[in-house]
N, C-alpha and C positions, 0 to 999 in steps of 0.2 A: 517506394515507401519513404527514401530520407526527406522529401518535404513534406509526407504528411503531417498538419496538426502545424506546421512551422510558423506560421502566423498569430497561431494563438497558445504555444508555447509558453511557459511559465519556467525562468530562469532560477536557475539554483545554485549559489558558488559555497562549496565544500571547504571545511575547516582548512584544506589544504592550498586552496584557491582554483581546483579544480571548476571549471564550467559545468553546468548540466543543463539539458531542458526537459520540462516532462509536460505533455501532452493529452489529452486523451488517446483511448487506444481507439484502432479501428481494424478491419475485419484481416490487413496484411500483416498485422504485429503474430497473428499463432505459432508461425514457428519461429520467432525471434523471444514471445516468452516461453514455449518451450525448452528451446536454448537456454535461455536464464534459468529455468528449472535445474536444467542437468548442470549448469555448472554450478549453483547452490550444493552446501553440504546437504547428507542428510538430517544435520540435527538442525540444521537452519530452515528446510523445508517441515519437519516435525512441527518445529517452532510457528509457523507460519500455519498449516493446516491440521497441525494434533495428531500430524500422522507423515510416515517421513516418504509419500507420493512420489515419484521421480518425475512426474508432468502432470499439466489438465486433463480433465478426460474430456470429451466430446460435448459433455455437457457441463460439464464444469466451465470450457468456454465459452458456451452459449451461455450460460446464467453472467456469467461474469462480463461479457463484450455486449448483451441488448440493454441497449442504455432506459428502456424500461425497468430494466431492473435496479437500476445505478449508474454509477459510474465506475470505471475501470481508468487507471493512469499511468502510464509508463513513462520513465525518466531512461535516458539516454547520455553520452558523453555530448558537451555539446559539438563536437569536431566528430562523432562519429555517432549519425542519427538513426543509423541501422542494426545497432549494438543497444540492446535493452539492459540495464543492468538493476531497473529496481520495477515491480509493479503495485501498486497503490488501490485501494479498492473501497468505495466507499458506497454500500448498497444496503437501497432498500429497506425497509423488518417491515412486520404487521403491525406496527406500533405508530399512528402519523407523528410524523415529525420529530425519529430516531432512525439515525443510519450507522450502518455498521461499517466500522476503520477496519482495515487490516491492511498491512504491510509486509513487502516480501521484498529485499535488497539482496544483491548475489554479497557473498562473503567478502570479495576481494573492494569493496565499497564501503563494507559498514565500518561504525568507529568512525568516522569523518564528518557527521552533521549531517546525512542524508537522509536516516529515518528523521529525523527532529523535523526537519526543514520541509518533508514529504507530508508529516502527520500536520503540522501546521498549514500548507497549502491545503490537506484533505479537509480541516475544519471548514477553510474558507469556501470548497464545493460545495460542502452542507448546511453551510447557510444558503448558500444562493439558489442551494433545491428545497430550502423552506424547512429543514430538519433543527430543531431545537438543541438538539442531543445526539453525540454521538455513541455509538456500545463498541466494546470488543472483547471479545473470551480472549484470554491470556493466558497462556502458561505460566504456573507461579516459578519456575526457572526460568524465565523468557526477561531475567532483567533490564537487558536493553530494551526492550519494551515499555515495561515497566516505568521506566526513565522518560521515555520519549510522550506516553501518556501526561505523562507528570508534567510538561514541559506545555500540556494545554490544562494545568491545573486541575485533571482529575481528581476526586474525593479518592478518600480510601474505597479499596473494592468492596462490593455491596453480598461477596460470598468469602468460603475460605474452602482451600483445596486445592488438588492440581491447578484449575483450571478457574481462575480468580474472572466474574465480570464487571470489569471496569464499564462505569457511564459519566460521560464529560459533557457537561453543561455545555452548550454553546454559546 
């Protein structure tokens, strides 16, 4: 698995000067974002899926890894390509030409420029899979979010409530 994807990699260097690369995922990353699950807090996983999950289920990986559905992208250190430490998810709606962002960074990462730098490569997916628009449910405490939305000039959210849906022009 550390050269899967390594060719078509997409580099990332972190407010700290850290390396990263992130890739698409492919069928050996499950128990590697597993891993990243469990060592996410739970409010960081709540954050992520509205619910504080300790892993994917069965089919939660199957929706999220058949590239019919989307894209899934996993970012790595770039010196250690077996260590998943953020997963990226841009899939899919029943709506042509709107995909849905979501972003899950393990704790010991975030704060450093890595969601920003993740949600902006994600944009760039969604164009190139012909999506106009991107969506994402967010938690209205989910401020780092919040922020990193903001940062591909999201409107204000188009609800009010826990669970704010942001739509970003592409």
């Amino acid at each position: 698995m550390p050269d899967a994807g390594l060719d078509t990699a997409h580099p990332i260097t972190l407010n700290d000067g850290t390396a990263t690369r992130t890739r698409e995922v492919t069928p050996a990353d499950l128990e590697p974002i597993q891993a990243l699950h469990r060592r996410c807090s739970p409010g960081s996983r709540a954050l992520r899926y509205h619910a504080g999950k300790p892993q994917l289920s069965p089919a939660g990986w199957r929706l999220l890894s058949d590239p019919g559905r989307g894209t899934t992208l996993v970012t790595t250190p770039a010196q250690r390509m077996d260590h998943i430490i953020a997963m990226t998810n841009v899939m899919r709606t029943d709506r042509q030409g709107v995909g849905e962002l979501a972003v899950l960074v393990e704790d010991a990462w975030q704060s450093k420029g890595l969601g920003t730098a993740l949600a902006a490569h994600a944009a760039e997916v969604a164009r190139r899979a012909g999506h106009h628009t991107l969506t994402a449910a967010v938690a209205a405490q989910n401020v780092p979010m919040l922020h990193v939305l903001e940062s591909l000039d999201a409107p204000p959210p188009r609800s009010v409530g826990p669970v704010l849906d942001i739509h970003v022009p592409l």
